[in-house]
C-alpha positions as CSV (number, residue, x, y, z in Angstrom):
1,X,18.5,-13.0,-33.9
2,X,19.5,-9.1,-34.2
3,X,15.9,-8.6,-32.3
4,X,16.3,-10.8,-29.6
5,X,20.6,-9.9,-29.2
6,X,18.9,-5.8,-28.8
7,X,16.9,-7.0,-26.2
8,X,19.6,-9.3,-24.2
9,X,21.4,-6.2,-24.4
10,X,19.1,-4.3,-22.5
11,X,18.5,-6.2,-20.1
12,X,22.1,-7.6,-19.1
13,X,23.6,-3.8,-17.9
14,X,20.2,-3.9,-15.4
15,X,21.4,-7.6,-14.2
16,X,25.1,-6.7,-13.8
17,X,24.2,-3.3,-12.1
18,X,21.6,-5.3,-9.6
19,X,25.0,-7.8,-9.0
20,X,27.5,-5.0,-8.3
21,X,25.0,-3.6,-5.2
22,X,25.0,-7.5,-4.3
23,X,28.6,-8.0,-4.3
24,X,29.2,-4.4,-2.8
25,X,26.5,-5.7,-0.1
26,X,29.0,-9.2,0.3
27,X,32.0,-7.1,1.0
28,X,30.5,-4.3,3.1
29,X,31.0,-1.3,0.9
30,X,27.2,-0.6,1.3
31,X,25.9,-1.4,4.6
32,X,22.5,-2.1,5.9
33,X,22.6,1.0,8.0
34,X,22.6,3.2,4.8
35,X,19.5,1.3,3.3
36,X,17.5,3.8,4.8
37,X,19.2,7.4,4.3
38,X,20.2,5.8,0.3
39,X,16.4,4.6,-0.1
40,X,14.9,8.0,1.0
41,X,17.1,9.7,-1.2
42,X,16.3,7.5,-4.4
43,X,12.0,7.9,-3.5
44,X,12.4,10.9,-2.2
45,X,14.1,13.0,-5.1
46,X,15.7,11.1,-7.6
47,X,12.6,9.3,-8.7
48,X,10.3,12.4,-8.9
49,X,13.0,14.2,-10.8
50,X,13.0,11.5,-13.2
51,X,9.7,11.5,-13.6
52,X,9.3,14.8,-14.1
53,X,11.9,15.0,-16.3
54,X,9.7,11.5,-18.7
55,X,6.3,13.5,-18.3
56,X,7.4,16.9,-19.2
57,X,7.2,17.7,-23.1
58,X,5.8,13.9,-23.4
59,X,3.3,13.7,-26.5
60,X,1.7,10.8,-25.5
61,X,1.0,11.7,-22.3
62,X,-1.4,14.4,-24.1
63,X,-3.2,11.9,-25.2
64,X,-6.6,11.0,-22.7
65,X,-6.2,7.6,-23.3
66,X,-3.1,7.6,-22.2
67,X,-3.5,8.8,-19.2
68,X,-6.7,7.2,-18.0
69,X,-6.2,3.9,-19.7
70,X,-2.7,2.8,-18.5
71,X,-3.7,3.1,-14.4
72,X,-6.8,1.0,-14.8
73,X,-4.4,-1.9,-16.8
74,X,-1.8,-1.6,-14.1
75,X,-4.2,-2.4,-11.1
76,X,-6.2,-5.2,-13.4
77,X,-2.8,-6.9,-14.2
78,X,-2.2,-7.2,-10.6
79,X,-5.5,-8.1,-9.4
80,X,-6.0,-10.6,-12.2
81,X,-2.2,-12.1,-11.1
82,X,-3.0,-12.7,-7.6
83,X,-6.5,-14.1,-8.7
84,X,-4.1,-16.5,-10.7
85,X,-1.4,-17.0,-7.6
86,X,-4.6,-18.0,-5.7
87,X,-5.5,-20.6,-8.5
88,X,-2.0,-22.1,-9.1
89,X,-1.2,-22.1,-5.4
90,X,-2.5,-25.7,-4.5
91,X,0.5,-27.0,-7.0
92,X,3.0,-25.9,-4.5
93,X,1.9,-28.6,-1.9
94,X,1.3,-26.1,0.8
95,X,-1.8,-26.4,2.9
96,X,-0.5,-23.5,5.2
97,X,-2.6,-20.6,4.2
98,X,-0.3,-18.1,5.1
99,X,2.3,-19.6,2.7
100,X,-0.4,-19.9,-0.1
101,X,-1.2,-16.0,0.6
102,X,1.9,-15.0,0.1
103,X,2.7,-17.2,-2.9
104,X,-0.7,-15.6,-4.7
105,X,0.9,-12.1,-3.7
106,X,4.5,-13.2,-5.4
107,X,2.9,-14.6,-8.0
108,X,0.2,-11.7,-8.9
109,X,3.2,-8.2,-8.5
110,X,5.4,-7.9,-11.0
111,X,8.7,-5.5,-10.8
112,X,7.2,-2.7,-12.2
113,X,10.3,0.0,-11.0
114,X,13.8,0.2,-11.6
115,X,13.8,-3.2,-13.9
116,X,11.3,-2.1,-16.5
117,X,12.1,1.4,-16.1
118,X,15.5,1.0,-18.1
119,X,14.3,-1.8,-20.5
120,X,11.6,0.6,-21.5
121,X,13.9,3.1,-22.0
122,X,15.9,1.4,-23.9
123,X,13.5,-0.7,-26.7
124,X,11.2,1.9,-26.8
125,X,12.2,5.9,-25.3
126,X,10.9,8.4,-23.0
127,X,7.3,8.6,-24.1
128,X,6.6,4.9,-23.7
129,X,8.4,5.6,-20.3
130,X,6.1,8.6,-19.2
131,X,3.4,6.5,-20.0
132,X,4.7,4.0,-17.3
133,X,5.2,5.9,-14.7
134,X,1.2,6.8,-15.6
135,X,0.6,2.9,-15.7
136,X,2.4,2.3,-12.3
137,X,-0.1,4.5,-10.7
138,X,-2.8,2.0,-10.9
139,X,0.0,-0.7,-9.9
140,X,0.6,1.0,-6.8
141,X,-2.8,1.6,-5.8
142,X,-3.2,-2.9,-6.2
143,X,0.2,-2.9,-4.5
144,X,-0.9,-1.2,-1.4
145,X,-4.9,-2.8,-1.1
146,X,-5.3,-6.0,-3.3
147,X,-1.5,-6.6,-2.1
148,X,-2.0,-6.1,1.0
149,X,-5.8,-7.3,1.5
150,X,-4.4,-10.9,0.0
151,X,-1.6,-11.3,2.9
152,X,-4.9,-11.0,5.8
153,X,-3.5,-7.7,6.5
154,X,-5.3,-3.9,6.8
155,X,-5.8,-2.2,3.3
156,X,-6.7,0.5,4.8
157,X,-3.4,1.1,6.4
158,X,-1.9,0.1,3.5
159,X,-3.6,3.0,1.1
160,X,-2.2,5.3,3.5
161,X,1.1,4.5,1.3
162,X,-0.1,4.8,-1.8
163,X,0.7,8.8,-2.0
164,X,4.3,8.8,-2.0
165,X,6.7,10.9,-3.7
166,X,6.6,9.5,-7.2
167,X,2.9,9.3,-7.1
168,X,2.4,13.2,-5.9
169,X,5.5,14.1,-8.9
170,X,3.2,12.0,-11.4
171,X,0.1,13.5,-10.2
172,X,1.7,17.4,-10.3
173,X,3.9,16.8,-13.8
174,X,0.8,15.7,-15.8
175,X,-1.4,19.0,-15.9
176,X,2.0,20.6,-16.3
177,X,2.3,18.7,-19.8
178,X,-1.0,19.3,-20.7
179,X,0.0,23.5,-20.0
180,X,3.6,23.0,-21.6
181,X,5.5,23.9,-18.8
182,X,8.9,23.2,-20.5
183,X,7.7,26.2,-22.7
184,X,8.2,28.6,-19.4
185,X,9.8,26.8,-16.8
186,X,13.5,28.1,-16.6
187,X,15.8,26.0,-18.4
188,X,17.8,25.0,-14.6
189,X,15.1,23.6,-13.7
190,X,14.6,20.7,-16.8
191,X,18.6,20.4,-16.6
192,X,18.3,19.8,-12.3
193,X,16.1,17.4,-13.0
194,X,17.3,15.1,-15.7
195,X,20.6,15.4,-14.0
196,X,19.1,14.2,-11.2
197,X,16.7,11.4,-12.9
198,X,19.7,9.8,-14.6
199,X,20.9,8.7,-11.2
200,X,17.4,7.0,-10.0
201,X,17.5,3.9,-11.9
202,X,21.3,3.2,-11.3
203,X,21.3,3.8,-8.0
204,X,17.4,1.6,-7.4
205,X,19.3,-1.2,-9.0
206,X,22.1,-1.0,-7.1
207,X,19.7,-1.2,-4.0
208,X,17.2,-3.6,-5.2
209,X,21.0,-5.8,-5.7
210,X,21.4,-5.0,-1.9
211,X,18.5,-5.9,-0.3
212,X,18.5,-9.1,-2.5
213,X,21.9,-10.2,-1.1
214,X,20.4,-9.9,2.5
215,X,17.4,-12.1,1.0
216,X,19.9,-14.2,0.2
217,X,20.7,-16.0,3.9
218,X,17.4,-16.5,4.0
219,X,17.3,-18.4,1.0
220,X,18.0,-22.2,0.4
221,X,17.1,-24.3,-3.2
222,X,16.8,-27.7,-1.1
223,X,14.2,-26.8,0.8
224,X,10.7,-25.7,-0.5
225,X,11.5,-26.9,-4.5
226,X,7.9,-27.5,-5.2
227,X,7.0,-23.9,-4.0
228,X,10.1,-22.4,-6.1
229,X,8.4,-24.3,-9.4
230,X,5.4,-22.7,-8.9
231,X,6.3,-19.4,-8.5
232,X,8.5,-19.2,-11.3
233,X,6.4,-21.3,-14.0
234,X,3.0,-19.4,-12.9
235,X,5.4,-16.0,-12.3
236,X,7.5,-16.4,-15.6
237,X,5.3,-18.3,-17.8
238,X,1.7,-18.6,-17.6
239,X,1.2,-15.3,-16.4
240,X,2.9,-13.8,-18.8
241,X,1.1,-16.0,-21.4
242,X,-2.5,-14.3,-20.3
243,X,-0.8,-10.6,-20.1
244,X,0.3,-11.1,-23.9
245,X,-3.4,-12.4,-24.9
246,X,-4.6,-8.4,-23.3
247,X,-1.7,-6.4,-25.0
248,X,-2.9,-8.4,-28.5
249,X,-6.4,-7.4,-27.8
250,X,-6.9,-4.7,-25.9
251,X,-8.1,-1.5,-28.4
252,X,-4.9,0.9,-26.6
253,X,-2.1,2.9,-27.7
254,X,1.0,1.6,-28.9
255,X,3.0,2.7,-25.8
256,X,0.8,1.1,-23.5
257,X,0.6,-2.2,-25.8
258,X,4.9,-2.0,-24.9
259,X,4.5,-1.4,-21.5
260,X,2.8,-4.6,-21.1
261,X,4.9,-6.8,-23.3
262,X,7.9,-5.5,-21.1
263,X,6.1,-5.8,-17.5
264,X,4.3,-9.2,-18.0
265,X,7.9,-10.6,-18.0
266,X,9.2,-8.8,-14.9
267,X,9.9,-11.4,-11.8
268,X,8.4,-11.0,-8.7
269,X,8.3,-7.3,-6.9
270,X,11.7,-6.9,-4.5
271,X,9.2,-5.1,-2.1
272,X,7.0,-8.0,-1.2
273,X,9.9,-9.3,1.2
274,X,8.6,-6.3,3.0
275,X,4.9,-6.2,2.4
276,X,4.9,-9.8,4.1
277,X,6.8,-8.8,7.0
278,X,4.8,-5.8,7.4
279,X,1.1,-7.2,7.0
280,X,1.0,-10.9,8.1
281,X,2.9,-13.0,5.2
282,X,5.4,-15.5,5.0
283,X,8.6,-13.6,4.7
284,X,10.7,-16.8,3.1
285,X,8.3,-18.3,1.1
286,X,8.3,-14.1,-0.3
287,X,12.0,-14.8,-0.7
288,X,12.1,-18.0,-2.6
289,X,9.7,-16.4,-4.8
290,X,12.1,-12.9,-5.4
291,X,15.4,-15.2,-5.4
292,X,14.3,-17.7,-8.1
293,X,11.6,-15.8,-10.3
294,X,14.9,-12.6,-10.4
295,X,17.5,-15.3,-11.3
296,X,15.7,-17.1,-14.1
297,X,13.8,-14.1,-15.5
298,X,17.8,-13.1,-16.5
299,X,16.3,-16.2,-19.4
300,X,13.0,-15.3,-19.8
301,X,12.9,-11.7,-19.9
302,X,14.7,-11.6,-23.7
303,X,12.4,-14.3,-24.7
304,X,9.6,-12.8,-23.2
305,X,9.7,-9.3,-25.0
306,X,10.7,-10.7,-28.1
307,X,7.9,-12.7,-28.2
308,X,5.9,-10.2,-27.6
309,X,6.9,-7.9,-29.8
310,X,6.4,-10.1,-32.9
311,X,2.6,-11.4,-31.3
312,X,1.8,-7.7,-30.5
313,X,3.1,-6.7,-33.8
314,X,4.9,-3.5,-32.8
């Protein structure tokens, strides 16, 4: 019981946090119009800062198979989930392939940002969440080509995307790990950016909250029930099931055996509201997906990680 009340309370401050930047949303304190200026600023900076400030003096991440391993998982769990959104898809009693599409896309990307990103933090510390941020490379390479390729869209206007911000602070911070750059960088530098990390995954929340509460009118439970089901048994259950199976068996590293026990019980991504607007999908079966796999994973995320930990045997 201990176990499972440490990881409720890990995950309720990232639930609360995502329902202020809803209610805030409701009552106009943070409008639409700032999305854009607030969402720069948190890819932009905040998030490479707190990456930088994960990699940086990061053990594990001085290990090879940390940093070569974790990628190739991260684009296989994706690939392998839409391969099972594809599969599961004919229980939602859709025959409209664009719905199907976009229900294989729900089903197969998980949240693998600002919900995991404190959890991990949390159960397990800042080598296990350098090793994330390594992992979410190959995650964001599926996003922007298997994602995208599955909605009928262009993946090759998609991979365009891929090198953002975070990815270019990942891709600059690892060599300067391997060199111990914390050894000779001044010290301004490591405070500027943990000072500036600490605010990335309050302030993502508070914008993932946001753009869920504009989801929201788009949203209704009495329409599209059998689609809802779907996404949240094959999203928050037999998914997660498989993932489990490869963090039991695959020969890793005990950080990357965590990061998969915490990311196979993540809901569906916030950003494939977008990804279907943008490249041919169906924007509200996308938001019946988020709505209900975000609201019920509140249940199954504790239950989810404990679980795992205990299979995993970590």
């Amino acid at each position: 019981m201990n176990e499972f009340a440490t990881v409720l309370n890990a995950v309720l401050p990232v639930f609360c946090i995502m329902v202020t930047g809803v209610v805030i949303r409701k009552i106009n304190w943070l409008t639409e119009e700032a999305d854009h200026s607030l969402l720069k600023l948190t890819i932009n900076v905040l998030s490479p800062a707190l990456i930088f400030d994960s990699i940086l003096k990061n053990e594990a991440l001085k290990q090879p198979s940390n940093v070569l391993l974790p990628p190739l998982v991260g684009f296989c769990t994706i690939g392998l989930g839409i391969m099972a959104g594809f599969l599961l898809g004919k229980f939602s009693g859709s025959k409209d392939q664009k719905v199907l599409r976009t229900l294989a896309v729900s089903i197969g990307i998980y949240n693998y940002g600002y919900i995991p990103v404190p959890l991990v933090t949390t159960l397990f510390g800042r080598e296990t969440l350098g090793v994330l941020f390594v992992h979410n490379i190959g995650v964001e390479i599926a996003f922007w080509t298997l994602g995208v390729a599955a909605l009928g869209g262009n993946a090759g206007r998609g991979w365009k995307k891929f090198f953002s911000p975070p990815v270019i602070a990942i891709l600059i911070a690892l060599p300067l790990n391997f060199l111990n750059a914390h050894e000779f960088l001044p010290q301004f530098v490591l405070v500027i950016a943990r000072m500036l990390g600490q605010c990335a995954v309050p302030m993502g929340i508070i914008m993932v909250g946001a753009m869920m509460a504009d989801d929201l009118k788009e949203f209704n439970w009495t329409t599209g029930w059998r689609l809802i089901t779907t996404s949240c048994v094959a999203r928050l259950v037999l998914v997660p099931f498989l993932f489990l199976l490869l963090a039991k068996f695959l020969p890793c590293s005990r950080e990357l055996k965590q990061i998969i026990i915490v990311v196979v019980a993540m809901p569906t991504a916030t950003f494939i509201v977008i990804l279907a607007r943008l490249h041919g999908g169906d924007p509200a079966t996308a938001v019946r997906a988020l709505v209900s796999t975000s609201a019920l994973s509140l249940l199954t995320i504790p239950i989810w990680i404990r679980l795992g930990i205990r299979f995993v045997g970590l």
